[in-house]
N, C-alpha and C positions, 0 to 999 in steps of 0.2 A: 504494500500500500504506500503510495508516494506521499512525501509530509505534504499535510493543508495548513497554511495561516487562515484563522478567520480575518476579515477586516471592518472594522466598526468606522463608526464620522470620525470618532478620537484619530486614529491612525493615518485619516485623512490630513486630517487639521494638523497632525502631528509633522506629514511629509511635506506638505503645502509651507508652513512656518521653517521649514529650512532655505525651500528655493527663496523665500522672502528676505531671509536674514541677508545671501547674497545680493538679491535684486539692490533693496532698499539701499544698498553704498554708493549706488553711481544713480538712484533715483531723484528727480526734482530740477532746479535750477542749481542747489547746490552739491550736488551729487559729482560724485570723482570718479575717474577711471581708473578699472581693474588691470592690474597685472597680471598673467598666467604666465606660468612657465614651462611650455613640453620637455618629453625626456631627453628630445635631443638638441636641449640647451636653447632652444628658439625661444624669444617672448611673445607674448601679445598684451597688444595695450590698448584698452577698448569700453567703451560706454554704450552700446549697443546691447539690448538686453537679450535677443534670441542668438547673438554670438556668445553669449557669458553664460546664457543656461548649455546652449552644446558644447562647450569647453570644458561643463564638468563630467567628470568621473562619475556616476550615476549605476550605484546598484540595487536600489529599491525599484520593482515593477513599475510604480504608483508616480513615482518621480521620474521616469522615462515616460511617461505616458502624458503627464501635465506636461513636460518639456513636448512631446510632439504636439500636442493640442497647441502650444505657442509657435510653435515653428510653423504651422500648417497657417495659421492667423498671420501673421507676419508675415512667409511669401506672399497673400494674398491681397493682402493690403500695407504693407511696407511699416505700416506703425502701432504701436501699443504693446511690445510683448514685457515692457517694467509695470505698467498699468495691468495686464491681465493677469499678472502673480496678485498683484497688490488687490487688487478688487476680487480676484479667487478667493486667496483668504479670507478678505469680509465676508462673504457671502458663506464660507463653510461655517466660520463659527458666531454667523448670526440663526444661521440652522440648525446648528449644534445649539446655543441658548434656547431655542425656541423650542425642540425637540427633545432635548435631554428631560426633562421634567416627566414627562407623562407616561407610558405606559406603549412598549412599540414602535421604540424612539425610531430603530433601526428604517421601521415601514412608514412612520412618518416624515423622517428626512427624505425619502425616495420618493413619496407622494407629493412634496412639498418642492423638490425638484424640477418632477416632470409638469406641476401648475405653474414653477416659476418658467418653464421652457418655454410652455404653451403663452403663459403670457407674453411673454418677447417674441414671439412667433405671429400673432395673432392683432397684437395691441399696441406694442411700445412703438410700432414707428409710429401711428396714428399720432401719439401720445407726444412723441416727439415733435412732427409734425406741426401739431396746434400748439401748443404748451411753452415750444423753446424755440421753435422755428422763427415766431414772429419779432424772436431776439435778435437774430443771427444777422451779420453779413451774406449780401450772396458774391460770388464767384460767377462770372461770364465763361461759357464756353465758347466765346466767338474771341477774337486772339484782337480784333479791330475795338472790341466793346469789353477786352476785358479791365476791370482796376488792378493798375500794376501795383500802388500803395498796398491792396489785398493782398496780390499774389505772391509780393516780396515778403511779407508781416506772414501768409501762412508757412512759406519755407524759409525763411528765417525762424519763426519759433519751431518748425520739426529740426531744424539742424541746432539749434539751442541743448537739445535733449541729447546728441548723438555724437560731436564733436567739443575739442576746446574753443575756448572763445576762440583763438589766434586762429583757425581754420574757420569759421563757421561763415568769415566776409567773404572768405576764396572760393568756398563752396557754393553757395550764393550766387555768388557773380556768374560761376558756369555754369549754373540752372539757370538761370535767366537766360545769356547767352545763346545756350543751346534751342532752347523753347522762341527763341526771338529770331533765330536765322532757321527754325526747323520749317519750311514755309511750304503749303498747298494754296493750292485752287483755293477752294472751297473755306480756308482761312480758321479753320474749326481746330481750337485748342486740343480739345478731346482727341480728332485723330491724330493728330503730332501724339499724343502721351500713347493713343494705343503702338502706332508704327515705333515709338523709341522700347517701351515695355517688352513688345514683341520680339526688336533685334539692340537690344540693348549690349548681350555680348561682344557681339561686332564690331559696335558704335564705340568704345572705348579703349583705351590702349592704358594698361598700368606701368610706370615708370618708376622702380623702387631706386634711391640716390641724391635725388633732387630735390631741393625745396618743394612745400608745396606751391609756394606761390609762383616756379616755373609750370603748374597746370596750364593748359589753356583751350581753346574752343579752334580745330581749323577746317578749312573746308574738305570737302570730298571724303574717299573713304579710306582706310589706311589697311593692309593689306599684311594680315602680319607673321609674314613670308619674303624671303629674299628673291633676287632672279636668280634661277640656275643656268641662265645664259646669259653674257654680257648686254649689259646696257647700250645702247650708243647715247654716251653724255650728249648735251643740245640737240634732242634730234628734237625738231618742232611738225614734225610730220603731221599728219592726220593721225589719229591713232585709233584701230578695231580692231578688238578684243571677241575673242572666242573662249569658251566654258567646255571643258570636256570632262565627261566625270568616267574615261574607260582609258585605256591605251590608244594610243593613235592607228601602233602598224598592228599588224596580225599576230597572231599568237606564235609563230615559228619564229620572230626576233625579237621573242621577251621570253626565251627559255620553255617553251611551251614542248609538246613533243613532237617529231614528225607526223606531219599529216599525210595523208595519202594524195597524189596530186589530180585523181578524177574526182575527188572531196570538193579539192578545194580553186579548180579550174586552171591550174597552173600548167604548165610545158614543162619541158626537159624532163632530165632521170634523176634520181638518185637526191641525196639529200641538197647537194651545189645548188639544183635547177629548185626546190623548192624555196631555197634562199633567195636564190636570185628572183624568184616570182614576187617573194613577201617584197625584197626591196626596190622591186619595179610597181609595187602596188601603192609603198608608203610613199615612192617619189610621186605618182599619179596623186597622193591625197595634200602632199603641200603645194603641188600644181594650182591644187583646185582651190587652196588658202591664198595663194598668192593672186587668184585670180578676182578674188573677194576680197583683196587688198588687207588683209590681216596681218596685224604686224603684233599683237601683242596672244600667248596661250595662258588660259587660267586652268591648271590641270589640280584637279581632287585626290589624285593618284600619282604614281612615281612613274616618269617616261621613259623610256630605254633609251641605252647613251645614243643608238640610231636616230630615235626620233631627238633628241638634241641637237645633235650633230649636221642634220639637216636641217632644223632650226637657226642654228648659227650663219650656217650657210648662207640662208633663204635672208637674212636678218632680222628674221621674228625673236621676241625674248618669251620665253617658258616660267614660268611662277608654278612650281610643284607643289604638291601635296598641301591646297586651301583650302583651311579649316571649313567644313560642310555650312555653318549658321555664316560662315561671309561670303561662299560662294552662293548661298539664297540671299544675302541682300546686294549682294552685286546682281544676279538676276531680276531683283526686284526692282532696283534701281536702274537700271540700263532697258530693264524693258526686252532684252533678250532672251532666249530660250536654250539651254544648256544643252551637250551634243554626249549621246550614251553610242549614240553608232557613227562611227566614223566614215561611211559609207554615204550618211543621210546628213550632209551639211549645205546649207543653205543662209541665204539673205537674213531670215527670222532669226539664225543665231548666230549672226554678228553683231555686237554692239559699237557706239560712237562711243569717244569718246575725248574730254577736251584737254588732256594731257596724264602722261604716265612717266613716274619719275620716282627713283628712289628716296628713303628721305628715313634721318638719321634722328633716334626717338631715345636715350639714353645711350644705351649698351649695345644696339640692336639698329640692325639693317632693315626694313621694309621698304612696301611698294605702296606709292602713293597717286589713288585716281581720282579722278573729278568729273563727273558726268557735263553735260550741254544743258542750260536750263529749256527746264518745258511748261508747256502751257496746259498740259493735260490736265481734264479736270480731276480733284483728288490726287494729283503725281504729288510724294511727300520729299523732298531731295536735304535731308538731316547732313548737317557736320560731323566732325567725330570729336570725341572727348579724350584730352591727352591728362592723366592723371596721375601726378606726381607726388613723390614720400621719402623724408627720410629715407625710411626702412620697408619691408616689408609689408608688416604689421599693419602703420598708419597708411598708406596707399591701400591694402585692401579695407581698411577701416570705412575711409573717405569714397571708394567705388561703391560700397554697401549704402554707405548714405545717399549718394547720389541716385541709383537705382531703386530705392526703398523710397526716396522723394518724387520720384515719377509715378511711382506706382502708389502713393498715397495721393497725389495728384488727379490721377487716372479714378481712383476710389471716389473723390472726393467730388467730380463731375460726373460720374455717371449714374443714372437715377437708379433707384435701387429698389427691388420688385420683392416684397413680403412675400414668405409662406401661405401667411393666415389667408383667408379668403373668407371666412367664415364671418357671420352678424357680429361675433365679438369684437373684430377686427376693427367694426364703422364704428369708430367712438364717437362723440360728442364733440361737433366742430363749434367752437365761438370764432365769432369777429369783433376786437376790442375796437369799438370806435370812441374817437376822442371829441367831448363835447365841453360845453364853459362850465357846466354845472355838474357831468356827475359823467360816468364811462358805463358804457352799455354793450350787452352783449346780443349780437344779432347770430340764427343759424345760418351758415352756410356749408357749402357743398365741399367734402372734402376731395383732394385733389385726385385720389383713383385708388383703386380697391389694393393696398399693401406697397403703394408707392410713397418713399421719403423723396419731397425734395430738395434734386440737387445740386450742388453748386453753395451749399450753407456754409459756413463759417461763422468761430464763435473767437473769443478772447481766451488764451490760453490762461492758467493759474487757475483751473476748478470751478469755472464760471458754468459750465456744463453741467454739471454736478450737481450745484447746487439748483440750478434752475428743474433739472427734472428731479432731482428729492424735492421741494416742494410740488412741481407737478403730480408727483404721485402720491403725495400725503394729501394734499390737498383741494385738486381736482374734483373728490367726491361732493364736496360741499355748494357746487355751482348747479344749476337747473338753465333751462331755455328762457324762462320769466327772471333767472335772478339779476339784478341791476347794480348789483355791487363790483366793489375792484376785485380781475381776476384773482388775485393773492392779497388781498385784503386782508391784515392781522385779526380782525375778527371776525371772519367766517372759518377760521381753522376751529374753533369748537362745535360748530354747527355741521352733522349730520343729517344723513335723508336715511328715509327706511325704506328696505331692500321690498317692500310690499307696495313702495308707491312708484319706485324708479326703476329705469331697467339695468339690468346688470351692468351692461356696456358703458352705464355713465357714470358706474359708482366704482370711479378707477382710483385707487389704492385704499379702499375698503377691506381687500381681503389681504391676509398674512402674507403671503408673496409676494406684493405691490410694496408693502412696508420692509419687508425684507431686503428688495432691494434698493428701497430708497433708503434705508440707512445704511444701506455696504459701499453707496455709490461716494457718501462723505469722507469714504477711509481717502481719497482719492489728495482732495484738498488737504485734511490734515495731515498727513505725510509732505504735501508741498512744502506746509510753514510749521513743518514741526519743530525748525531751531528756531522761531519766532512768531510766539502767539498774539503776539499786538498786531502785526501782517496778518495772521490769518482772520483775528474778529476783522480789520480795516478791509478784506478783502471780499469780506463771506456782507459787509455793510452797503459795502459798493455794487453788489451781485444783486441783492436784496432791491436797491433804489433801479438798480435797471430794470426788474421789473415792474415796477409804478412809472418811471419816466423814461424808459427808452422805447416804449413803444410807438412807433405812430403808421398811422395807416389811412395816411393821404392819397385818393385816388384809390383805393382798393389795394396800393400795393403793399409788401409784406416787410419794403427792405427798412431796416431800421440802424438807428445807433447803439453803438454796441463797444463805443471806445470807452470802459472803464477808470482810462489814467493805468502811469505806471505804479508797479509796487514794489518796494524794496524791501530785498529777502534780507535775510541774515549775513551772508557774504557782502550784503553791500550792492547784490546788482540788480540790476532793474531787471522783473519780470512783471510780464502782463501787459507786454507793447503786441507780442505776437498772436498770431491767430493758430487755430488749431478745425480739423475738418468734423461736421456734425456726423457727415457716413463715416468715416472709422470709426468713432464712439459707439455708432450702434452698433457694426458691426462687432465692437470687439462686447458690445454685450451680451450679444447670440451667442457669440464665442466661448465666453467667461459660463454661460448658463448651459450650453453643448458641452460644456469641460465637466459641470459641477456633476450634472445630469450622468453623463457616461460615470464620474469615479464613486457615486453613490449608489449605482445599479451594479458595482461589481460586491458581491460577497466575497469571496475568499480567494487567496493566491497559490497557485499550485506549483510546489517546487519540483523543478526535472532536474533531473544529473545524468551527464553523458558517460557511457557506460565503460568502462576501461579497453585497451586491445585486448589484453591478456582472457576479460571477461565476458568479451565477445566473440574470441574464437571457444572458450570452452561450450557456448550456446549457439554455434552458428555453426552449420556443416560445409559452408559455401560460401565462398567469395564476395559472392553478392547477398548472401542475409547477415553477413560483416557487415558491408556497407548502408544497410538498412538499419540495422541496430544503432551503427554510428550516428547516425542521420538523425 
């Protein structure tokens, strides 16, 4: 019988409060960067919180499992993996309080759960939506109409959380950069972040040696592969470039075996006359290049010194063995179509091109190209990102952030389509309108069945946080006739009875709504926790935004939402930057899918892989050896 651990909330809350202990040192405004040290002597030095949970050493099932639930959040939207430990833990041991008391604590933690899942599933965007929405900044997806004051203030305060101050201007500058020359048609912010998300690898080059501040933004695409045949320096030629992802000549001069020559339609006898066939066949195929004025090969694969050597000849240059995600975005970018049979080359897979030239990036040789600009509509023609460091360490620090800022970017504009579908989902839409005498709530039409809108932005420093804790505490106390201030000090003692209203409006009435309105404040208190005069001055100024930051002139929702700075304990000003309302939610699905799955596990079952010695006494055969292994 293999040993079983039971596992209880305790043991939850117990593993959860480890990852936290690390989180918490490089959390906040005033939070520091960690140091690790591998075996083989390498460091890292890193404020990144899904880099610092996968750098630990991790032998609890429970703690590999909360680390994937953060890693899977984090590629997907590039931010929150310090926030999803820290709000984890509220959330278990506000379940733990509320649970440990009664009778069945085990089945009502799991119950308590899957209501908080369904709520987030079903409600919270609504809730968001109305509630915090009409606090927020919005963000343009049109690149002509976007506010750049926004766009700077949201990625500055995500790089605030990820780097040192001295990096966070450099950083900056070549996100803007990049998004400000990445230019289409159609001028649509949104498809720049998907086309950059999508070949993001390609798009950068790491330079470990160099200042950061030698980074920089240059045109075209960088290639990062040497010529395996001479350049000609100054050639100003025209330049068309061909993709082949096979060998050029036949397989009898890349080592292949003799063929038979009625196979393969060749003359002569004997092995000579088959050679001589292949290399009367490979000179017919740069005939046919030369005739299509091809001066440049992009090969995926390794060319035999044959097909070189008539390269050289010919004065074509060869670029070997290119990495697959840059041979798709040169195809993407060129608009040409790649060659698998060397037989079947034509006009469609030749590309233009407005110049091809080597070009010297540290330590390293690459080839560097630059398409022709086009008018097509939607053609996206991005720069590349040349990303410099010290050392190792901070250059891949700084490529993570930069990638992780496109892709919260990318989150941050694209509208975001709820689970729920269900009547619980339509919550209770008001429209605050502002009049001389008193604020009134009129119904209106919420914006569509499980959709956030997006393009929101809020004030970083817990403004979030605090706005939907009270939406969720307090929400219940409003009606379609009430004419009082949405968050009025004194309609927080005043309830409705669940006999006269309908469920859908009596939003944090039940324990799950409370539950997690008070996990969502571990958020702020952790911010100013070396300074509590910050945090009441912060949680005061959050508080007046919603009595006077709203207005809703013309119908529309955009409001003010500049709080002032606040000065943390170090001394530095936060709460100038913006932070994205879809990550938030997201990472609250996130945090509730994490809680959800590690409270539905009962017990851990321990395997031990079985000895050699102990599997040849049980094993008759080779292969039920390697099945026991296994």
């Amino acid at each position: 019988m293999l040993p079983a651990e039971s596992l209880h909330l305790q043991h939850v809350l117990q593993t959860v409060s480890v990852l936290e202990a690390v989180i918490l040192r490089s959390f906040g405004p005033d939070g520091g960067q960690l140091l690790f040290t591998r075996d083989s002597g390498q460091v890292m030095l890193t404020r990144h919180g899904t880099r610092i949970l996968t750098a630990l050493r991790l032998e609890h099932p429970l703690a590999r499992m909360v680390v994937e639930c953060v890693w899977k959040h984090s590629a997907a939207t590039g931010d929150g993996s310090k926030t999803f430990i820290l709000l984890l833990k509220a959330l278990l041991r506000k379940i733990h309080t509320h649970t440990s008391q009664g009778p069945g604590a085990g089945a009502a933690a799991k119950r308590l759960a899957e209501e908080l899942l369904a709520f987030g599933l079903d409600e919270l965007a609504d809730v968001i939506d109305v509630r915090v929405s009409p606090y927020c900044s919005g963000l343009s997806e049109r690149k002509d109409a976007t506010d750049t004051n926004t766009l700077q203030s949201l990625v500055g305060g995500f790089f605030h959380t990820r780097l040192g101050r001295g990096h966070c201007e450099i950083i900056q500058r070549l996100t803007s950069e990049m998004l400000s020359q990445c230019t289409c048609h159609d001028n649509l912010l949104v498809t720049s972040l998907r086309f950059i998300d999508a070949h993001f690898p390609a798009l950068h080059t790491a330079i470990s040696g160099f200042p950061i501040g030698s980074s920089r933004v240059i045109e075209g695409q960088v290639i990062h592969r040497d010529f395996s045949t001479p350049h000609p320096p100054g050639d100003h030629r025209p330049i068309k470039a061909l993709m082949v992802t096979e060998p050029l000549e036949p397989e009898i001069l890349n080592g292949g075996t003799v063929l038979e020559l009625d196979r393969i339609g060749g003359g002569g006898t004997g092995v000579g006359g088959v050679f001589a066939w292949a290399q009367n066949r490979l000179k017919c195929v740069f005939g046919g290049l030369q005739s299509l004025g091809v001066t440049l090969l992009l090969s995926s694969v390794k060319q035999s010194d044959a097909t070189l050597a008539l390269a050289r000849r010919a004065g074509m240059s060869v670029v070997e063995c290119v990495p697959e995600d840059e041979l798709s975005l040169f195809a993407r970018l060129s608009g040409a179509e790649p060659v698998s049979d060397w037989s079947l080359i034509g006009r469609q897979n030749v590309a233009a091109l407005t110049f091809c030239q080597p070009i010297l990036l540290g330590a390293h040789r690459f080839v560097h190209v630059e398409y022709p600009r086009s008018t097509d509509e939607g053609n996206i023609q991005p720069p590349s990102l040349v990303v410099c460091g010290a050392e190792e360490g901070q250059t891949d620090q700084c490529v993570c952030a930069l990638r992780d800022a496109f892709r919260m970017l990318l989150t941050t504009l694209e509208p975001i389509r709820g689970t729920g579908t269900s009547n619980r989902g339509r919550t209770l839409h008001t429209h605050r309108t502002r009049n001389t005498n008193k604020d009134t709530h009129t119904l209106r039409e919420p914006p569509g069945e499980g959709v956030l809108v997006s393009g929101r932005v809020i004030t970083v420093g817990g403004t979030f946080e605090w706005l939907l804790h009270h939406a969720l505490l307090h929400a219940q106390s409003h009606t379609l006739s009430d004419t009082h201030t949405l968050f009025d000090a004194h309609t927080q003692s005043r309830t409705l009875s669940d006999s006269h209203t309908p469920t859908h409006t009596n939003i944090g009435s039940h324990a799950h709504s409370r539950i997690l309105a008070e996990a969502l404040l571990s958020v702020p208190r952790q911010i100013y926790s070396h300074s509590p005069h910050c945090y009441l001055q912060a949680q005061t100024q959050a508080l007046r935004c919603l009595h006077d930051g709203g207005r809703t002139m013309d119908g529309s929702r955009t409001v003010k939402t500049e709080l002032g700075p606040r000065e943390t304990s170090s001394g530095s000003v936060f709460g100038c930057g913006l932070e994205s309302v879809a990550c938030k939610y997201r990472l609250i699905l996130a945090v509730l899918q994490c809680v959800r799955s590690l409270l539905r596990t009962d017990a851990i079952l321990h395997t031990h892989t079985p000895s050699h010695a102990h599997s040849h006494r049980h094993s008759n055969t080779p292969q039920q050896d390697s099945e026991e292994e296994d």
